[in-house]
Each structure stands twice: as C-alpha cells, then as structure tokens.
C-alpha positions in Angstrom: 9.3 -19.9 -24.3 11.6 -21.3 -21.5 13.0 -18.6 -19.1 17.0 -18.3 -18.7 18.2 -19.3 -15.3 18.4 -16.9 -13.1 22.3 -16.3 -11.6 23.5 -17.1 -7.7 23.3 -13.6 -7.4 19.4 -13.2 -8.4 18.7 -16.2 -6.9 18.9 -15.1 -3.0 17.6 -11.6 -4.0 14.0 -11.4 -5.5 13.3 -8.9 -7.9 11.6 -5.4 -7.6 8.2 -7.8 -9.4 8.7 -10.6 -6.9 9.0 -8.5 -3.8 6.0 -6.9 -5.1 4.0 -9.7 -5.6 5.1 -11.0 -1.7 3.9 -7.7 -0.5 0.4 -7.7 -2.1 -0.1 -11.8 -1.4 0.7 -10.9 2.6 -1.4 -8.1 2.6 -4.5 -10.5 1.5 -3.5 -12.8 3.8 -3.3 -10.3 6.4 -7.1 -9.1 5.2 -8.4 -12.6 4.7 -7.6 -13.0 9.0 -9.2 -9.8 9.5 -6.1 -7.9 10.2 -7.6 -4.5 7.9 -5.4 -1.9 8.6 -6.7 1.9 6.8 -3.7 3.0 4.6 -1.6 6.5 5.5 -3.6 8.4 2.4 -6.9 7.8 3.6 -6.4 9.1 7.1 -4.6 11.9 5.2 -7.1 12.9 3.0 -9.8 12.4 5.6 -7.6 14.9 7.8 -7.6 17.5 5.0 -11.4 17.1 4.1 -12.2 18.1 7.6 -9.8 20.9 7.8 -11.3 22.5 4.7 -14.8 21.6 5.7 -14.1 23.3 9.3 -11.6 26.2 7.6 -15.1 26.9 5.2 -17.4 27.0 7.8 -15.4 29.8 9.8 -14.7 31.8 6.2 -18.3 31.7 5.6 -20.0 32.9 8.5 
C-alpha cells in the first residue's frame, strides 16, 4: 500500500515518530562509541534508595 506524499509543510518538519526514531538511533550511536551516559531516573532512584536505607537505619536503632 503506497504512502500519500507528505506536504511542504511535513516535509521540513519530521513527525513526533521520526523525531523519535532520530533520538533513539543517536543514542546507539552515542553507546556504540562508548559515550554511556546513566539516565536522570536512575541517579534518582539510587538517591532515594539510599535515603530510605540511611532514614531506616536511624528509625531502627
């Protein structure tokens, strides 16, 4: 099934699935170069597993 051409207007701005798709292929060219970076939400949730670990520890004793 052929696709309909996209419009001027759609043509010099990608869509929310193609801006998507750039985003994940650089981010596996980034790790394929060695370029690993940890995401925000890890370091969060590392963050908070300490705190309640620590905040536990002074409860308990």
């Amino acid at each position: 099934m052929a696709q309909p051409e996209p419009s001027d207007d759609q043509a010099r701005r990608p869509g929310l699935i193609q801006r998507r798709r750039q985003k994940i292929a650089a981010e596996i060219a980034r790790n394929r170069r060695g370029e690993h970076t940890v995401p925000t939400w890890v370091l969060a949730l590392i963050l908070v597993v300490i705190l309640g670990a620590w905040i536990t520890l002074i409860v308990a004793s």
